[in-house]
N, C-alpha and C positions, 0 to 999 in steps of 0.2 A: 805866532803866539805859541809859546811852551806846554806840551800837556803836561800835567804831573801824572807821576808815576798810577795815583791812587784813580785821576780820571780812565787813563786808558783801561783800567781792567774794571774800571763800572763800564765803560763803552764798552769793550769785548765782551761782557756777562749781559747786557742791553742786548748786542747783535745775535751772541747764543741763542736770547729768549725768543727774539722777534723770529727768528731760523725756526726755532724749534716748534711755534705757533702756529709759523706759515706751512709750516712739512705738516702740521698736524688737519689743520685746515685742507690742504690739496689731498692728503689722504683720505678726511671723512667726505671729500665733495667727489674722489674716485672710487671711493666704496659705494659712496650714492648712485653711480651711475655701472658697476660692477652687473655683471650677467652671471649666471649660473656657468657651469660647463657642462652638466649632467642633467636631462631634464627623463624624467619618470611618467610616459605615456600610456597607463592601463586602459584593456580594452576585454570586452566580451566577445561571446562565439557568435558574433551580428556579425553579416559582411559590409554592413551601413557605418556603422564605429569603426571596424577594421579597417577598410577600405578609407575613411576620413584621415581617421590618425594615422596610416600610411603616408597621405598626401600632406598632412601636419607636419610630418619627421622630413619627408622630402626638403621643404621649404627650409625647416630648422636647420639642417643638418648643412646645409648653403651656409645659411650664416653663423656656422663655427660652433653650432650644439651636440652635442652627443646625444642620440636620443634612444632611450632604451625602451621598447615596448614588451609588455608581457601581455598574460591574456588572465584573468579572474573571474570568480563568480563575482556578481554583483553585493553582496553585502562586503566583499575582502575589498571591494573597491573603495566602498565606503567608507569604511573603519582604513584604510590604507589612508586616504586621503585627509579624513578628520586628525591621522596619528603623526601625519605630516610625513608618510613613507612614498605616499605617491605625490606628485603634482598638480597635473589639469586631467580630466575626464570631457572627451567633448560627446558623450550619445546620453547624454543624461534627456531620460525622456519623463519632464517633472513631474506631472500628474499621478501617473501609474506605479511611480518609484514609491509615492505615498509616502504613509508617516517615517518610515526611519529616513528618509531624505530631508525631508520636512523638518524634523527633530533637529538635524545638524545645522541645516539653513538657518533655523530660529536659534541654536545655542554658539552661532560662528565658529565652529571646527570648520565647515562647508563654506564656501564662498559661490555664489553665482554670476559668475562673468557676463554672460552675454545667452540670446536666446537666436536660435540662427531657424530652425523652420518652427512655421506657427501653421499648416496648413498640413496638417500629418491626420494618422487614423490608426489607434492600435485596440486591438479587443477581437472578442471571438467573430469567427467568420465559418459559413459553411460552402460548399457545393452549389452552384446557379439552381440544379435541381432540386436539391434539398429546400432550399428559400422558396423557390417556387410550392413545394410541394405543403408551401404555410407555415414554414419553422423563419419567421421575422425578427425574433429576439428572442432574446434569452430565456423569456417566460414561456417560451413556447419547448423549452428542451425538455422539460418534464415528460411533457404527452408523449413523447418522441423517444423515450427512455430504451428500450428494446432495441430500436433501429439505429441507434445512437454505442449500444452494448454500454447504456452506461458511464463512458469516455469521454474522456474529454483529451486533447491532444494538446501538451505545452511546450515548451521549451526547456534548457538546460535549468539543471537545479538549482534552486536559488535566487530564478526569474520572478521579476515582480509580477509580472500577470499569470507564473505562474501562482503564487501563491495569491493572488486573488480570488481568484477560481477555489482552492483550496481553502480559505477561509467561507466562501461558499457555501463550499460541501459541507465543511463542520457546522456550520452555523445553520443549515437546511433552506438558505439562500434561494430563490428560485424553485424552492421543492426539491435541492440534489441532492439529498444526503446521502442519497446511496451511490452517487456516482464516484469515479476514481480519477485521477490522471496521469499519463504516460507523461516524462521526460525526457527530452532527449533533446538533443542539437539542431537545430536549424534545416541543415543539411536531412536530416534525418529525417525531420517533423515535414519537409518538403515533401522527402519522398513517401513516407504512408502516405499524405492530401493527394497525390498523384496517383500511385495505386489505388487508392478508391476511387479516385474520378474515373479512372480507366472501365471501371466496371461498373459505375453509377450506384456504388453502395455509399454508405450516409457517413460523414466523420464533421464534427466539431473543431474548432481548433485555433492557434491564434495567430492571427493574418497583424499586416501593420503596412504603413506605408507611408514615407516611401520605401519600394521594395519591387525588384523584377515579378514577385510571385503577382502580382495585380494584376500584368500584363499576360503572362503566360498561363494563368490561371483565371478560370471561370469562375471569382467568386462573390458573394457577400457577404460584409457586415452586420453583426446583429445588434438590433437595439438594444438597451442597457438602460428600462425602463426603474430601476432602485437606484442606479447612478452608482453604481459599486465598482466600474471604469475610470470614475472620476469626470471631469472636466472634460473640456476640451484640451488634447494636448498639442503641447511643444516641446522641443526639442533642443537643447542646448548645451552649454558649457560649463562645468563646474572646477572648482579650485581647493588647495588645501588655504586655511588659513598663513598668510606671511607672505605667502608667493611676488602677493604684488609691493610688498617690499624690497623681497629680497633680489627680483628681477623684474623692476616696473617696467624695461623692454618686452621681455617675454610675455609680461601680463598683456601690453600695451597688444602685442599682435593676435592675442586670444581675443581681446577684446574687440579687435576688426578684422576676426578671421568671421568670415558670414557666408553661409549657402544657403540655395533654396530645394526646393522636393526633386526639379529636373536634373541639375547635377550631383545630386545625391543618387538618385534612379541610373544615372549614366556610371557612376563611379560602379553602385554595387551589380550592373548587368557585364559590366567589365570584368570585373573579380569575381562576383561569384557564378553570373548564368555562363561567363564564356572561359572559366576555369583559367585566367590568369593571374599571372603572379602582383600582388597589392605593390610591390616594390615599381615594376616596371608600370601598370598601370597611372602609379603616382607621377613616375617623373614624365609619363609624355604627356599627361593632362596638365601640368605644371607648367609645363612648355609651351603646350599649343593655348593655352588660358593664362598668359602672362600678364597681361594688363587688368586681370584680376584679383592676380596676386599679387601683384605692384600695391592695388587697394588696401590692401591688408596689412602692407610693410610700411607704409604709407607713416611718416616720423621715428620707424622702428631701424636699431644699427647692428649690426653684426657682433659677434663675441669682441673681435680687437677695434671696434669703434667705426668702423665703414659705415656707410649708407646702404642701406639692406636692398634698398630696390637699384641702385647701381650694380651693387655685385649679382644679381639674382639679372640684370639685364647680358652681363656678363656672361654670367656664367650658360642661359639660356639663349643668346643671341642667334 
């Protein structure tokens, strides 16, 4: 049969359309399955976050992500991630982050992936002898005022507990309004608790755990009979809003990346009690704890499409 002239270029304009549909279609169904190449891991001066998101970038970075981690106070963390500058946050410790955490979670800037320890402990802690000596909670640091100097011993600026304590103060909380508090680094805030233990003088201060200082340190927990601590906490994973759009892989591995208090304790007495580097820490735990990271990648594919626990067997074999 003859085509005429006028059929053949409606079929050619037919076959353009159906081409141009089909290229459009396999595009939005590879854009749907598209991965980031840059992912944005902010962390604090915690060797518990550092030391995580170390072993996080370890794994990413296997299957074809670029992973850049900085370090911030905790509210730039916030506002980073509400403003869509940062990505995932994995030490978000819910309770005690309080209302501006709270606020974002309720207004979806924040997104909450996943809760990985529920079996933690963050708030003021003194000296074995100090607890002994009747200072049980927090109601008791009044009386104690003098031998206390006053003090109270936080963390870097901008900490959520410390500025709990500081609300506090202002607020004559506990009877402290005349007390003050020292910030300082982790590091730092270790070493004063150590020099006064040394010499059995009295210091305040803010313990958490998991955390080598538990072990190494004779201490206790104070009660927190107003509940100005909050809850009971845990510990988890936060996100910017879009993420798991824009890389429902990447969300997908946040989502079954999970620990508990002992290998959290193991990570941070690695890096911080025995002063190694987070980088090589990460990849030998990564290595000798394979089939628990396998869990994790578990449906998840590398940047150019692999199977994330094939190559990750690969590469760690």
């Amino acid at each position: 049969m003859k085509i005429s002239k006028g059929s053949k270029i409606f079929f050619l304009l037919g076959l353009i359309v159906v081409v141009v549909i089909s290229a459009s279609v396999y595009a939005i169904n590879r854009n749907n399955q598209e991965t980031l190449t840059e992912v944005e891991l902010p962390i604090v001066e915690w060797p518990g976050v550092t030391q995580k998101t170390h072993v996080v970038s370890e794994i990413l970075e296997s299957l074809g992500y670029q992973v850049n981690i900085n370090q911030y106070a905790l509210p730039v963390i916030l506002e980073g991630l509400s403003e869509g500058d940062l990505d995932v946050f994995t030490g978000t410790w819910f309770q005690t982050w309080g209302t501006p955490l709270k606020n974002k979670l309720a207004d979806g800037s924040v997104v909450h992936v996943s809760t990985q320890l529920e079996d933690t402990n963050y708030g003021p802690a003194v000296p074995y002898y100090v607890y002994e000596a009747g200072v049980t909670s927090l109601a008791d640091l009044s009386e104690y005022s003098e031998e206390f100097n006053h003090t109270y011993y936080g963390l870097e600026s901008g900490n959520d507990g410390n500025q709990i304590m500081i609300d506090a103060f202002d607020n004559n909380i506990y009877d402290l309004g005349d007390w003050k508090i020292v910030e300082s680094s982790t590091a730092a805030m270790i070493q004063h608790v150590q020099n006064y233990m040394n010499n059995e003088e009295w210091i305040v201060f803010s313990g958490w755990e998991p955390h080598w200082m538990n072990v190494v340190l004779d201490m206790r927990y104070l009660d927190d009979p107003e509940g100005i601590w909050g809850e009971d906490e845990k510990v988890g994973t936060i996100a910017r809003k879009g993420l798991k759009d824009d890389d429902p892989n990447l969300y997908k591995f946040f989502e079954q990346f999970d620990i508990n208090n002992e290998i959290q304790s193991e990570w941070i007495y690695e890096y911080s009690r025995k002063n190694r580097s987070p980088n090589v820490v990460a990849k030998e735990w990564v290595s000798e704890n394979l089939d628990l990271v396998l869990e994790w990648v578990d449906g998840v594919h590398t940047v150019d499409g692999r199977d994330a626990g094939e190559v990750l067997k690969e590469i760690y074999k």
